[in-house]
SEFIVEX-181836 format. One record per residue: residue in three letters; x, z, y of N, C-alpha, C, O in turn. Coordinates in steps of 0.2 Angstrom, whole numbers, always signed. Atoms other than C-alpha are relative to their C-alpha. Example, Ala and Ser with C-alpha at 12.3 -4.5 7.8 and 13.67 -1.06 7.14 Angstrom:
> ALA; +4; +0; -6; +62; +39; -22; +4; +0; +6; +9; +3; +5 $
> SER; -4; -1; -6; +68; +36; -5; -4; +3; +5; -1; +4; +11 $
***
This chain:
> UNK; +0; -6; +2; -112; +39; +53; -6; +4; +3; -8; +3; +8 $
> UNK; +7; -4; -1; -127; +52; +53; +5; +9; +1; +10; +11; +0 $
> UNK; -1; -8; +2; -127; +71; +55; -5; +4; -6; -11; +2; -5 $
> UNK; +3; -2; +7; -134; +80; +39; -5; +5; +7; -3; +7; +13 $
> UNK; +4; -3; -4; -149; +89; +45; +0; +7; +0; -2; +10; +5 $
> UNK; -4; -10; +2; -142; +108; +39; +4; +2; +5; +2; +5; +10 $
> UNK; -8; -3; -5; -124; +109; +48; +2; -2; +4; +6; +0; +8 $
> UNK; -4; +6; -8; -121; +94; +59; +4; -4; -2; +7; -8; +1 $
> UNK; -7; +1; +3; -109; +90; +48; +0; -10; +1; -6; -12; +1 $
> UNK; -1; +6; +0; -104; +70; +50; +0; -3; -7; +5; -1; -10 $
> UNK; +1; +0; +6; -111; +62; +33; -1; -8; +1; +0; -11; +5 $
> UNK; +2; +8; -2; -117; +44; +29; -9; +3; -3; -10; +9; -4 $
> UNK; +5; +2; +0; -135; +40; +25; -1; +2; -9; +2; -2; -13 $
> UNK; -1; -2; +9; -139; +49; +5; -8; +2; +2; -12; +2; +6 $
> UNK; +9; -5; +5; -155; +56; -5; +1; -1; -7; +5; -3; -10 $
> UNK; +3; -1; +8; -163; +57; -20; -2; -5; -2; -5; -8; +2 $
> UNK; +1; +9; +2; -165; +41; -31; -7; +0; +0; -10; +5; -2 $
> UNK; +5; +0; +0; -181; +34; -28; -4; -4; -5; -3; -9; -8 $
> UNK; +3; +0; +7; -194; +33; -42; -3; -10; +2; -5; -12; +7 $
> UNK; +0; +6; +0; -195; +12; -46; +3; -3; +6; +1; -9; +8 $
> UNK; -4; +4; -2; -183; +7; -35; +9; +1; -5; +11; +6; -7 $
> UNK; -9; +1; +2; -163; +1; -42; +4; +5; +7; +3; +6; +13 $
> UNK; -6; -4; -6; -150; +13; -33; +2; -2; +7; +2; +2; +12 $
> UNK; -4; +2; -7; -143; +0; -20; -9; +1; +5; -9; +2; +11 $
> UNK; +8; +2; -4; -164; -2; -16; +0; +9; +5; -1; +10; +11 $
> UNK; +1; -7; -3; -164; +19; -15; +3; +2; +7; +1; +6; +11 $
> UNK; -3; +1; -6; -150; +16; -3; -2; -1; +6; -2; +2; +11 $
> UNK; +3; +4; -8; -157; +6; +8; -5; +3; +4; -6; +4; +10 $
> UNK; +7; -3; -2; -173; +14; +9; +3; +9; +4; -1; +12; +8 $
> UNK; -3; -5; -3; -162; +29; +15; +5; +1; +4; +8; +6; +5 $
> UNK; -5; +2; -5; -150; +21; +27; -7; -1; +5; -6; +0; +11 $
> UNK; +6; +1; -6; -169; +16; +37; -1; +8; +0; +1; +11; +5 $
> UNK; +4; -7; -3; -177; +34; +35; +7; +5; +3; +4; +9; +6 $
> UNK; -4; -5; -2; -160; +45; +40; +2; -5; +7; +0; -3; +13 $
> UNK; -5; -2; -6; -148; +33; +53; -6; -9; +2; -3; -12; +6 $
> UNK; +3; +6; -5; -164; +16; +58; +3; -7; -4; +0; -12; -2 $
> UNK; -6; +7; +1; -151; +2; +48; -5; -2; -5; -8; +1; -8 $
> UNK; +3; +3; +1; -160; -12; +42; +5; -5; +0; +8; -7; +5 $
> UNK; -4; +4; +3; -150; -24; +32; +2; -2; -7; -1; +2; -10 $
> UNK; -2; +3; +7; -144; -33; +15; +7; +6; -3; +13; +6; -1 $
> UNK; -3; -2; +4; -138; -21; +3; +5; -3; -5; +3; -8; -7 $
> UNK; -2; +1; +6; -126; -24; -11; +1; +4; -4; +2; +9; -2 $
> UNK; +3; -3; +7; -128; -20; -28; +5; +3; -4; +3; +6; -9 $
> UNK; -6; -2; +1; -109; -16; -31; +2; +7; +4; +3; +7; +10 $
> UNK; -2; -7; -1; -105; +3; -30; +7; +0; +3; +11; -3; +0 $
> UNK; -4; -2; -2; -93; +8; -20; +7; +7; -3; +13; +6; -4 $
> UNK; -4; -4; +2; -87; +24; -27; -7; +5; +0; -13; +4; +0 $
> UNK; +4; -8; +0; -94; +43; -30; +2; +4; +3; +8; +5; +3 $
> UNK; -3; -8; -3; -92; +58; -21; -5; +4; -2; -11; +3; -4 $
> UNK; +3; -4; +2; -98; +74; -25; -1; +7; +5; +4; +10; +6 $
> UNK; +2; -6; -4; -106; +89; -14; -3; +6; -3; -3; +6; -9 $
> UNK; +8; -6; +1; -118; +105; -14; -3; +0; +4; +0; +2; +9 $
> UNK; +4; +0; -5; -131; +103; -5; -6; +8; -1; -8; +11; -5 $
> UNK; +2; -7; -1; -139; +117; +2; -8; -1; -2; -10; -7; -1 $
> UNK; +9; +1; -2; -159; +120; -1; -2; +6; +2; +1; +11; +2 $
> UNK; +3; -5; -5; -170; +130; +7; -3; +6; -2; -6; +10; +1 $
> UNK; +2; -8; +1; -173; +144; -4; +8; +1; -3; +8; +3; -8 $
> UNK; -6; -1; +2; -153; +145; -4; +4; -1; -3; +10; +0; -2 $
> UNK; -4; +1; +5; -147; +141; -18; +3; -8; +2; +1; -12; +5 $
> UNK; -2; +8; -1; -134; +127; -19; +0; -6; -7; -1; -5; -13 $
> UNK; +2; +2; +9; -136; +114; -31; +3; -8; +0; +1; -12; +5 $
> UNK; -6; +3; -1; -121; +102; -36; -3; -9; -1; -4; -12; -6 $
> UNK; +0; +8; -2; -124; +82; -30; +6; -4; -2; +11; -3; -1 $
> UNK; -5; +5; +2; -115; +67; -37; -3; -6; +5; -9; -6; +6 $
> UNK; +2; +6; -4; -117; +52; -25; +1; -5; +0; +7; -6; +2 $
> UNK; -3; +9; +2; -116; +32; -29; -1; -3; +9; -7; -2; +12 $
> UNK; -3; +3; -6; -108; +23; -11; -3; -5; -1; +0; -8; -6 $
> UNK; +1; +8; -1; -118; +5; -8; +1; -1; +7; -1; +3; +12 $
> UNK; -1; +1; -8; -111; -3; +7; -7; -4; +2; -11; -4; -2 $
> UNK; +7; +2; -3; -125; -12; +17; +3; -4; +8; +6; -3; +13 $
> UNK; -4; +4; -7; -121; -25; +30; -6; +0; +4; -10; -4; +3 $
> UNK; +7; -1; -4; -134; -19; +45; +1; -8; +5; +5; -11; +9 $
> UNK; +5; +6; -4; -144; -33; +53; -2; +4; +5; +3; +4; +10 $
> UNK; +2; +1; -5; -154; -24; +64; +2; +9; -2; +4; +12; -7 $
> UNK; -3; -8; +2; -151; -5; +68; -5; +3; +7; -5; +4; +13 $
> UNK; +8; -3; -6; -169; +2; +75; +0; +6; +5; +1; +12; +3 $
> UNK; +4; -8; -4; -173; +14; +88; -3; +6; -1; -1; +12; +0 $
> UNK; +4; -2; +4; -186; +21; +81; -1; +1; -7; -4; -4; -10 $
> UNK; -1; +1; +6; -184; +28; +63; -2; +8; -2; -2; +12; +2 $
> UNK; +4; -6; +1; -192; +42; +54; +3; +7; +0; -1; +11; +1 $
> UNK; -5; -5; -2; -176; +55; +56; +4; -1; +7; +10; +0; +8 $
> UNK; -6; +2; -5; -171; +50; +73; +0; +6; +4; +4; +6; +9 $
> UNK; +0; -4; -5; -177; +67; +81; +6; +6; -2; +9; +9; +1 $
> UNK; -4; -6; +4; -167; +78; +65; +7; -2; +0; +11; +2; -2 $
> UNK; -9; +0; +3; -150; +68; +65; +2; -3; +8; -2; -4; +12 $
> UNK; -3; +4; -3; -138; +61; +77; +3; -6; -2; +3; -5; -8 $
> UNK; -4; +7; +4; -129; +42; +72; +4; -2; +7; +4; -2; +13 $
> UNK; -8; +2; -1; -114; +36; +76; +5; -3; -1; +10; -1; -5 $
> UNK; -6; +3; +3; -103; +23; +74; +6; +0; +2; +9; +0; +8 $
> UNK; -7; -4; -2; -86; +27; +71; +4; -7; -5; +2; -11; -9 $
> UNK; -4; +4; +3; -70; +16; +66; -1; +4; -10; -4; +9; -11 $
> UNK; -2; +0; +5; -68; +17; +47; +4; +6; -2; +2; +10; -7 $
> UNK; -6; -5; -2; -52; +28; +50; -2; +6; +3; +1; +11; +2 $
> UNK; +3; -7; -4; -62; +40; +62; -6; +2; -5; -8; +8; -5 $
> UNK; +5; -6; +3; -76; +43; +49; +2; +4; -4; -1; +9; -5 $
> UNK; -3; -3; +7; -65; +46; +35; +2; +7; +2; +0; +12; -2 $
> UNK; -2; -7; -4; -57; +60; +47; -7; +2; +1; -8; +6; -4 $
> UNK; +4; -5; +0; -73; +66; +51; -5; +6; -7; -7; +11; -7 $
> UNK; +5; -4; +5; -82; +69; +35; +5; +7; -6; +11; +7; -8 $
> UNK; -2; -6; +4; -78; +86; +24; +1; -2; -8; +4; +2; -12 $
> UNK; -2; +2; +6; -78; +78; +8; +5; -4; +0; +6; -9; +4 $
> UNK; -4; +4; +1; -63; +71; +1; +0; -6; -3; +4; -11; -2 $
> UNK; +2; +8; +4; -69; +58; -10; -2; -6; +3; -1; -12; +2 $
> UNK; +4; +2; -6; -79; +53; +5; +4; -6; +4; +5; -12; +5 $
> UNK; -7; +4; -3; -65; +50; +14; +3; -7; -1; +3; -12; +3 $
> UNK; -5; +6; +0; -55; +40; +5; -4; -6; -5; +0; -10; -8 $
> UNK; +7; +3; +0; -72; +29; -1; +2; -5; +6; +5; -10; +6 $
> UNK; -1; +6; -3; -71; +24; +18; +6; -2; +3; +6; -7; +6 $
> UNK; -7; +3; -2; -54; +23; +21; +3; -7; -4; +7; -11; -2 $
> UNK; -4; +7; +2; -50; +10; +9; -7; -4; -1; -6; -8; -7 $
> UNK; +7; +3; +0; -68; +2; +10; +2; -7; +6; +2; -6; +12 $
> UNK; -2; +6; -4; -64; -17; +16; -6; -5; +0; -6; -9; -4 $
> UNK; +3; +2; +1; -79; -25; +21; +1; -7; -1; -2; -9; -6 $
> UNK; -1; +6; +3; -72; -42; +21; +2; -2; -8; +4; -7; -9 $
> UNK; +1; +2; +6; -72; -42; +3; -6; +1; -5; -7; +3; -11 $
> UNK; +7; -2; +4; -90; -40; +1; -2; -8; -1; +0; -11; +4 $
> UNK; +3; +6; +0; -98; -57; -4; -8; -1; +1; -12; +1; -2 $
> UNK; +5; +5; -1; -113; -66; +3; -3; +4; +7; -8; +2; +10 $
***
C-alpha cells in the first residue's frame, strides 16, 4: 500500500491510462513510478472501484479504476515518487481496513493470490 499524494490516505498504486500501453502494462508502469514494484503483471482485472480525485485547480473529477494484481519481484529503493508517498505492506485484511473506498475494500478482502496462474 502507498499514500495518495493529497491526503495520506492509504491507497494502492493508480493513474491515468497510458497512451500505447494495454491497461495491465499502464499498471505496471505505475506500481514502479508511485510504490518501486517491479514485477509480472496479469492481464485479468480484478474488479473496479470508483473515486473523486481531487485536482489542483479544485475541482473533483469522478474516476473509475480497473484492479491488476502484479506478483512483485523486486521492490526498489529508489523510484521516482519515493520522497511524495509513503508504502507499506499490509495483510490483505489490514488494507482492506485501511482504505476509504468500499469497493476497494472488498477488491482486496476477497482477492486470493493463489489463484492467479503462471
Amino acid at each position: 500500500m502507498i499514500t495518495s499524494r493529497d491526503t495520506g490516505r492509504w491507497v494502492i498504486p493508480k493513474g491515468w491510462p497510458i497512451e500505447g500501453l494495454s491497461p495491465e502494462r499502464s499498471a505496471a508502469q505505475e506500481a514502479w513510478e508511485e510504490a518501486g514494484v517491479e514485477g509480472k503483471v496479469y492481464d485479468r482485472m480484478l474488479g473496479t472501484y470508483s473515486y473523486l480525485k481531487r485536482m489542483d485547480k479544485g475541482d473533483d473529477v469522478p474516476c473509475v479504476v480497473a484492479v491488476y494484481p502484479i506478483k512483485v519481484k523486486t521492490l526498489h529503493d529508489k523510484f521516482p515518487e519515493r520522497a511524495e508517498r509513503k508504502r507499506r505492506w499490509m495483510s490483505l485484511k489490514k488494507a482492506a481496513q485501511s482504505v476509504h473506498e468500499p469497493e476497494l475494500a472488498e477488491i482486496l478482502r476477497y482477492f486470493n493470490p493463489n489463484r492467479l496462474k503462471g
